[in-house]
C-alpha positions in Angstrom: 16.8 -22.9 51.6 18.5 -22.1 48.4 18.5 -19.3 46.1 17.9 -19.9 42.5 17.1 -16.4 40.5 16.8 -12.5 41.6 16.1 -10.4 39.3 15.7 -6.6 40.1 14.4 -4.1 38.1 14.0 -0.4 38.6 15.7 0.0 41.3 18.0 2.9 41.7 21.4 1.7 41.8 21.0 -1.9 40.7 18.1 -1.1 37.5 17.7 -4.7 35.5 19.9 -7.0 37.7 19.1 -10.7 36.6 21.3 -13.1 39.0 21.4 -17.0 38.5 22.6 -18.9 41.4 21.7 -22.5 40.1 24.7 -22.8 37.8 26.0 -26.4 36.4 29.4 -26.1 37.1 29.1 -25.8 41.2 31.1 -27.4 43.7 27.9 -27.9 46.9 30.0 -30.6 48.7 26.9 -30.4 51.0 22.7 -29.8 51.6 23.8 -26.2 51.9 24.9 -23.7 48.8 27.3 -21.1 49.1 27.8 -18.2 46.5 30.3 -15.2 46.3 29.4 -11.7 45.4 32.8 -9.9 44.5 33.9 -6.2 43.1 35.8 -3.4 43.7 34.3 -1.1 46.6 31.0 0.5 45.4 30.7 -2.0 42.9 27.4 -2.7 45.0 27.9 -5.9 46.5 26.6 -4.5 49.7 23.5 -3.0 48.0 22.9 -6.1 46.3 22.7 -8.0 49.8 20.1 -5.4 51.2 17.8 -5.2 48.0 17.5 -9.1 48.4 16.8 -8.6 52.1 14.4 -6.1 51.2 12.2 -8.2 49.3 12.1 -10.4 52.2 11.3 -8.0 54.6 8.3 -6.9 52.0 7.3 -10.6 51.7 6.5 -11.2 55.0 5.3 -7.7 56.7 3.6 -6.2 53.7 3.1 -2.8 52.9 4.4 -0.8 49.6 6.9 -3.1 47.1 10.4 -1.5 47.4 11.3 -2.5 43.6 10.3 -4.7 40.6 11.2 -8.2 41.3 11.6 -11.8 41.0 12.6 -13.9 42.8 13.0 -18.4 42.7 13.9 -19.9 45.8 14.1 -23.6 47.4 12.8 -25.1 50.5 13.5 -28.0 52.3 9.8 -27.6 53.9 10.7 -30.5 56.6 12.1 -32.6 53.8 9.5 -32.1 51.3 11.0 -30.2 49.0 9.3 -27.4 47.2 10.2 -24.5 44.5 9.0 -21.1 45.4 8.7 -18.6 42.5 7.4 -14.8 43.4 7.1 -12.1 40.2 5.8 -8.6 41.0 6.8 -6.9 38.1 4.7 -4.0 36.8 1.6 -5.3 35.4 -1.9 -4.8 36.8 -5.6 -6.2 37.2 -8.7 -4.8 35.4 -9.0 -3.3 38.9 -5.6 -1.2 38.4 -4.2 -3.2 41.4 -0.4 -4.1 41.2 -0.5 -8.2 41.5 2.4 -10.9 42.5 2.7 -14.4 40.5 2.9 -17.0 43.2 4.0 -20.6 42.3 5.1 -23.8 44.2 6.0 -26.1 42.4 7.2 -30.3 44.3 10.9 -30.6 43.6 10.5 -34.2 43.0 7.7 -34.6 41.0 7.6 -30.9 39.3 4.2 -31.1 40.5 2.4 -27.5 39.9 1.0 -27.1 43.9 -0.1 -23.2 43.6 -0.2 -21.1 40.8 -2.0 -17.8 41.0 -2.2 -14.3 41.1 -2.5 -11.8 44.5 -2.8 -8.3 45.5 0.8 -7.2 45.7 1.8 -6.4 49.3 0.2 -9.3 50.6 1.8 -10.8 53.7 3.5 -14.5 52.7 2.4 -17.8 55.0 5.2 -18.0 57.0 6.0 -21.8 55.4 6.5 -20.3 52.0 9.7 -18.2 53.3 13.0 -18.8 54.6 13.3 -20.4 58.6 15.6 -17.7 59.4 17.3 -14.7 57.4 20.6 -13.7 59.0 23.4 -10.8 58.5 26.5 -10.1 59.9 28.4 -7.3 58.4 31.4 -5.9 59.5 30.6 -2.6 57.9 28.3 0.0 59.8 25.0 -1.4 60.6 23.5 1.2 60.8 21.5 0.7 57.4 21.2 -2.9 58.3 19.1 -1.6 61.4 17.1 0.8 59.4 15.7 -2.2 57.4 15.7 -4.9 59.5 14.2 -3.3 62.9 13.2 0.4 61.4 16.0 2.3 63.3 16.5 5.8 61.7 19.7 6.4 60.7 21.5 8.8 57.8 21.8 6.5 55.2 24.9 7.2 53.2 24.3 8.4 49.6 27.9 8.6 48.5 27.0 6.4 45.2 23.7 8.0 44.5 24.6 10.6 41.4 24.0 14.0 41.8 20.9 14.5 40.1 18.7 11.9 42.2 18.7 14.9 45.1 16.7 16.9 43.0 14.4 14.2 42.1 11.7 13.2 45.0 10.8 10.4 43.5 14.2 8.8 42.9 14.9 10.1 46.4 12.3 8.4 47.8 13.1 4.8 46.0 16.3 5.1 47.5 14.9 5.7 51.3 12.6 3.0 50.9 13.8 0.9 53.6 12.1 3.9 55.8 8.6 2.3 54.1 8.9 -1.3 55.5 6.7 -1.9 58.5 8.4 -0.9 61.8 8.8 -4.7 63.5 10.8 -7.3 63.0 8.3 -10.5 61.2 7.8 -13.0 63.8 7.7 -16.8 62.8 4.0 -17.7 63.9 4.9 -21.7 64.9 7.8 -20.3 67.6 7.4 -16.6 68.2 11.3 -16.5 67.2 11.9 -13.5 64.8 12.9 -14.7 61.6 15.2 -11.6 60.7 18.5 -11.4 62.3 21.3 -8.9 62.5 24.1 -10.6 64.5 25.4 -7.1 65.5 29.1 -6.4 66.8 28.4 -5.5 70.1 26.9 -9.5 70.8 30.7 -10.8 69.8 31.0 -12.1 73.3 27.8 -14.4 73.4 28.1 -15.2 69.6 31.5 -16.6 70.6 30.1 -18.3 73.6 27.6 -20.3 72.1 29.7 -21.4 68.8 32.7 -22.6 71.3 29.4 -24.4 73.0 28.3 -25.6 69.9 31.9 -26.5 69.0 32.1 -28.7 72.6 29.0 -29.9 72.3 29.4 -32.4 68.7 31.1 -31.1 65.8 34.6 -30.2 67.1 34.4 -27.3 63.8 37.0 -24.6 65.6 39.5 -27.2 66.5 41.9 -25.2 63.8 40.8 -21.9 64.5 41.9 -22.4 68.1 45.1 -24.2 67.1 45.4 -20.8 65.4 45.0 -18.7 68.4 47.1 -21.5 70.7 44.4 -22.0 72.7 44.3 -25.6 74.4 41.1 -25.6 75.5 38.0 -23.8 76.9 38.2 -23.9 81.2 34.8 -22.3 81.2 32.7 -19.2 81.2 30.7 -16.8 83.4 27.7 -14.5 83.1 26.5 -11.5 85.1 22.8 -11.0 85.5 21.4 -7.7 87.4 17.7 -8.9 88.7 15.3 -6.8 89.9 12.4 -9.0 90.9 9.9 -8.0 89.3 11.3 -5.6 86.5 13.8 -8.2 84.8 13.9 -11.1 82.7 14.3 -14.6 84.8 13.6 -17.6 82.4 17.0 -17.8 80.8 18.6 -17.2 84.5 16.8 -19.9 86.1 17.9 -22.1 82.9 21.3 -21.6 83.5 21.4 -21.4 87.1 21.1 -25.5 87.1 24.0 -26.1 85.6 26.2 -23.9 87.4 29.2 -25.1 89.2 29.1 -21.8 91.4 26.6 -18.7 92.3 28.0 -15.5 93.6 25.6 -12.7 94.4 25.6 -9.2 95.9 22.8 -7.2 95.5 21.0 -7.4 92.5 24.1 -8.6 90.9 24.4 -12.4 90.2 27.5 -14.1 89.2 26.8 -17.6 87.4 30.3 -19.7 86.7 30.6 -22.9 84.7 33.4 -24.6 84.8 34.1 -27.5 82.5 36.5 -29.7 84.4 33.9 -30.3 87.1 31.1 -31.5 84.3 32.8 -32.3 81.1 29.3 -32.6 79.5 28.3 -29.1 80.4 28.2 -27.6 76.4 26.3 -31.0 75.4 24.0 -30.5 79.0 23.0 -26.7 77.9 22.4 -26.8 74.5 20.1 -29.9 75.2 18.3 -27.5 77.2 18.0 -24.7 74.9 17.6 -27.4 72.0 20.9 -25.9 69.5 23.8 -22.9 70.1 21.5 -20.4 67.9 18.4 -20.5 70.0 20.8 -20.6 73.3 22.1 -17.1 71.6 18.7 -15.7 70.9 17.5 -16.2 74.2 21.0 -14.4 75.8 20.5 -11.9 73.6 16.9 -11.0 74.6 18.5 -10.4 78.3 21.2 -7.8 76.5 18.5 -5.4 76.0 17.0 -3.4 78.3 14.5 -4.3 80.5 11.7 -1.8 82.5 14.9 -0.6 84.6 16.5 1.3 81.1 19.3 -1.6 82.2 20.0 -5.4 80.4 19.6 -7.8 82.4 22.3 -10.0 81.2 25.5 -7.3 82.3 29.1 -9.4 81.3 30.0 -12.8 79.5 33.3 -14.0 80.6 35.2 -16.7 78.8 38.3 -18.7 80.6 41.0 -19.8 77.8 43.9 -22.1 78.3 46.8 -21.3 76.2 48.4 -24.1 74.6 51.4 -25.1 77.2 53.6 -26.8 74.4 55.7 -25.0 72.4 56.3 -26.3 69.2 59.1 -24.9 68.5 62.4 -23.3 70.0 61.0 -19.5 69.0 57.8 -20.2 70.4 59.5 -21.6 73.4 61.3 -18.3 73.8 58.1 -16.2 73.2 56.1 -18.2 76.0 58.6 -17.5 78.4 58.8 -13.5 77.5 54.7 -13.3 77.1 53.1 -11.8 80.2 49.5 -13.6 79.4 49.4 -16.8 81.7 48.2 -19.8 81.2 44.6 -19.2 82.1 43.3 -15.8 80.4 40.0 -14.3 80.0 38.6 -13.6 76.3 39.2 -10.0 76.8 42.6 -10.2 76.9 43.1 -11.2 73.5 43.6 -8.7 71.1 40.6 -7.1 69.0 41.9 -9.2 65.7 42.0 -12.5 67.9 38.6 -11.3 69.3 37.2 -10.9 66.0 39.0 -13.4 64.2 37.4 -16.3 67.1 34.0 -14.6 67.3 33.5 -14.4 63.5 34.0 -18.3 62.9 32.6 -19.0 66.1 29.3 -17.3 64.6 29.7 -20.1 61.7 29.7 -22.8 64.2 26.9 -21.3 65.9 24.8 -21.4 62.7 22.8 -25.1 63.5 19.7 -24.0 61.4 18.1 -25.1 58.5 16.1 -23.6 55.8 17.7 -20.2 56.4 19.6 -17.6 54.2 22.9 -16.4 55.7 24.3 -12.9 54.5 28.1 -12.0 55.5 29.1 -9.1 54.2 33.0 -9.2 53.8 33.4 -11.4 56.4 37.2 -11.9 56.7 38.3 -8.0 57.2 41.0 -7.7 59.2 41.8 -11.0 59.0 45.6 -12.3 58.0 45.9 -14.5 55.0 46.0 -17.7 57.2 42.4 -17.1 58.9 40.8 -15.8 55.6 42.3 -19.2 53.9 40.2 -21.5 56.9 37.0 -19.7 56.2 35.4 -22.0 53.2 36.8 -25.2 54.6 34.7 -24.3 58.5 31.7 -23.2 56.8 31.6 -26.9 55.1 32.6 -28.8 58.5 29.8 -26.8 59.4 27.0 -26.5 57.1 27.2 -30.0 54.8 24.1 -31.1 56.9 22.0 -28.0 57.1 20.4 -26.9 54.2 20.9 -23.0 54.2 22.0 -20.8 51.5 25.3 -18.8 52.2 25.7 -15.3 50.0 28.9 -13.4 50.8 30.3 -10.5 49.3 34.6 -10.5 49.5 37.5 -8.9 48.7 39.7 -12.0 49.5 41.2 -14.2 46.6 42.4 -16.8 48.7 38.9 -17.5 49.9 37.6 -17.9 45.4 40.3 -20.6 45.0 38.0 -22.8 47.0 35.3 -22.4 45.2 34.3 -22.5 41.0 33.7 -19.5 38.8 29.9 -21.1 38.8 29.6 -20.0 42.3 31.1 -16.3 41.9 29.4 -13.4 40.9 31.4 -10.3 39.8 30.2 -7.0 40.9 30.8 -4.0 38.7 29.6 0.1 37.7 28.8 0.6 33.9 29.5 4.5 32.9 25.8 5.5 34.3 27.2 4.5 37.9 24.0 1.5 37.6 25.6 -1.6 38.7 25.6 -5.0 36.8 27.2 -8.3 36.7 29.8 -10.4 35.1 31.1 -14.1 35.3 34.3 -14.2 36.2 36.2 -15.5 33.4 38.7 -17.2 35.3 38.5 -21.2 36.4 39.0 -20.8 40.2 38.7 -23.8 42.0 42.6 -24.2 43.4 43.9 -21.5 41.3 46.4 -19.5 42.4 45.3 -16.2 44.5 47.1 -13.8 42.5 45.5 -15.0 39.1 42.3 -14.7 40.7 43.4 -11.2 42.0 44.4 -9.9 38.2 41.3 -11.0 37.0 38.4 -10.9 39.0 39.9 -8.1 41.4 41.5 -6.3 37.7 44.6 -5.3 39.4 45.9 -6.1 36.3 49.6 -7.7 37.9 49.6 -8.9 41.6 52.6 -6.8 42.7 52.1 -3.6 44.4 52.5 -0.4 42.0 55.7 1.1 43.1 57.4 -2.4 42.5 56.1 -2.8 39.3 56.5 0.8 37.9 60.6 0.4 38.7 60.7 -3.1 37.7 59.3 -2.1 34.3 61.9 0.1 33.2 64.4 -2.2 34.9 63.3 -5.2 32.0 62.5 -2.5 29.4 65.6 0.0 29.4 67.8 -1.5 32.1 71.3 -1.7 32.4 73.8 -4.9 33.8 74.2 -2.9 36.6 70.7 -2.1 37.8 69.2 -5.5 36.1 71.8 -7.3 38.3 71.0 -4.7 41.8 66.9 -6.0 40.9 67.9 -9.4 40.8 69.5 -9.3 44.5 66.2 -8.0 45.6 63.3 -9.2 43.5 61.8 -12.3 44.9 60.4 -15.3 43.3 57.7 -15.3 40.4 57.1 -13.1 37.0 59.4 -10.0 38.0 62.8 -12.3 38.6 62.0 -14.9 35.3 61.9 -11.3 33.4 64.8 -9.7 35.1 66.9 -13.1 34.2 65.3 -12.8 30.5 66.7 -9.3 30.4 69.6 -9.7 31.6 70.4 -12.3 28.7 69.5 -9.9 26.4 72.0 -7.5 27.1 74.5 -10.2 27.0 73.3 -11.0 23.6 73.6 -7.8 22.9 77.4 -6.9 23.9 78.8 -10.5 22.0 
């Protein structure tokens, strides 16, 4: 899958929104695409992501059209290429029925394979949309529920100006997620849903199956664990409660075969799988649940509950070796002062580890094709290392799958790996309506802090109070304090004009 155009129009916050994400100058080192939304916050990157998933949602369950739209995507369609392009923009039939322009058109041959027009809020053939459309965000899903699986929640109306409460009908366009049918579309060749929200409180089993997935061929998190100094994975356990004839069994009796031992008490069942007793365990399971995704999707159907008000599947435990070589004589030191051993559960890392591993273990995880993969801000409360690996997994990972990767940031270092062709800059005109920019900025390899001044309009890279003293220190400054700066200042624009200043006042006193 690969986006091409969206275009929104009349919808509240976003109004006449044309995006292009088939730009000359990209960098796809791979089948899969991967864009960038970027802004300052409220800029509505995050509202962008949500009306596309909208549309979606209204594609394939029906019901009334959220907004204006159009929309041009790509589809492998099992290596027959095809372009799809939808248009339900306000025009109607000599019946007064709204309509949507439907085209597919051969890649290859620019073949015309469907053109026509049909009652708007029809439901799409299931081969005419995205395989799978995923989220993670790691803002509050709350709204992401709301549309996705019809979840009431208080949506937050902190950028809706004042006057739209007084106005029902702008009120309403706003709610509109409420409007979308009340179940998640089901894909009718697999009876897998096609919507995802990979949602916080699933960390542990996301992380599970993208170490399994890392085991299992690709080898993808090698760096992130060389991160973490962890040596290897020792093996994992899960706890199942089973009532026998209230709870789930399938997915126990799956993994039951490959256990290396079965502890039970009660209802409770303890499966462990331990990797030194069958090395090919990770290649042995996901054979069995054909890829880490579908592995995760049927774990997660024993997280909910089941006709006891209980989930079935109660803990995930993952065994970690810490690395056992220090590399140097401070990590030596730290080893011998840490009071983690060797051999330590997942949980005992900390919650930036945790969600540091389980984030990019979600990438490796992602073995699907012909899907579209939303991240909203993906790297928060990550250090400048991690956010710097991010691009670099996502190709080890996605070259061969062709899926379309949209991801809204606030990180610089993670643009310089990309081109300006695959960046889209977010921004408020003075009606609060968002609209878009290019960035105006080359920033494949550039340095982070240009990136930062232009894009991010932080106008210098250095933190206020630094560069509110430092001003007057080149402007009006003395020997004396010019010379006190330059003990302090460190490298870059601030000590080349500290220098330049201070030669000026030598110049001066000749």
């Amino acid at each position: 899958m690969r986006l091409l155009r969206f275009h929104v129009r009349k919808h509240l916050l976003l109004q006449d929104l044309d995006l292009r994400f088939d730009r000359p100058g990209r960098l796809d080192t791979g089948q899969y695409a991967l864009d960038f939304l970027v802004g300052v916050n409220g800029s509505g990157k995050s509202t962008l992501l949500r009306a596309l998933m909208q549309v979606f949602v209204y594609l394939e369950n029906g019901g009334k059209r959220p907004f204006e739209f159009e929309l041009e995507y790509e589809l492998n369609n099992n290596s027959s290429p095809i372009v799809v392009s939808i248009s339900e923009l306000d025009e109607s039939t000599e019946q007064g029925f709204s309509t949507r322009r439907f085209k597919i058109i051969n890649k290859h041959t620019n073949e015309v394979l469907e053109d026509r027009s049909i009652t708007s809020g029809s439901v799409m053939e299931y081969q005419h949309v995205p395989k799978r459309k995923i989220v993670y965000s790691t803002g509050s899903e709350k709204e992401w529920e709301y549309l996705l699986t019809g979840v009431q929640s208080d949506l937050n109306f902190v950028d809706v100006p004042i006057e739209v409460f007084g106005d029902s009908i702008q009120r309403s366009i706003i709610e509109l997620p409420g409007s979308m049918a009340k179940s998640i579309a089901i894909d009718k060749a697999n009876d897998e849903p096609t919507f995802w929200l990979m949602q916080a409180r699933n960390l542990p089993i996301i992380t599970l199956c993208g170490l399994l997935a890392h085991l299992a061929k690709e080898n993808s998190l090698i760096g992130v664990l060389e991160a973490l100094k962890i040596q290897s994975i020792a093996g994992f356990s899960l706890r199942f409660r089973l009532h026998p004839t209230l709870s789930r069994q399938d997915e126990y009796k799956q993994l039951a075969k490959f256990a290396s031992q079965h502890l039970c008490q009660g209802t409770d069942h303890l499966l462990y799988f331990d990797f030194s007793s069958h090395p090919e365990l990770a290649v042995d399971l996901l054979k069995e649940f054909n890829n880490g995704f579908e592995l995760y999707h049927r774990l997660e159907l024993n997280t909910r509950p089941d006709e006891t008000g209980q989930p079935t599947l109660q803990q995930v435990n993952i065994f970690m070796q810490r690395a056992t070589r220090p590399v140097n004589e401070e990590e030596a030191e730290e080893s011998k002062q840490s009071t983690i051993p060797n051999l330590f559960l997942l949980d005992w890392l900390s919650d930036g580890e945790q969600s540091f591993l389980g984030r990019m273990a979600l990438l490796a995880m992602l073995d699907t094709d012909d899907s579209l993969i939303l991240l909203d801000e993906p790297e928060v409360h990550f250090n400048d290392y991690w956010k710097r690996e991010i691009v670099s997994l996502l190709d080890a990972v996605m070259s061969s799958h062709t899926n379309h990767l949209l991801i809204t940031t606030h990180s610089s270092i993670l643009l310089s790996d990309v081109t300006d062709d695959q960046i889209t800059v977010m921004f408020k005109n003075e009606d609060g309506i968002s609209q878009h920019r290019r960035p105006g900025v080359k920033t494949f390899g550039a340095d982070p802090s240009e990136i930062m001044t232009v894009l991010f309009q932080t106008e210098i890279p250095s933190g206020r109070l630094s560069t509110e003293s430092l001003t007057v220190a080149v402007t009006d400054g003395n020997r004396e304090t010019v010379e006190g700066y330059l003990q302090t200042v460190g490298p870059g624009m601030w000590r080349f004009r500290l220098k330049q200043r201070l030669g000026e006042i030598d110049a001066s006193s000749d």
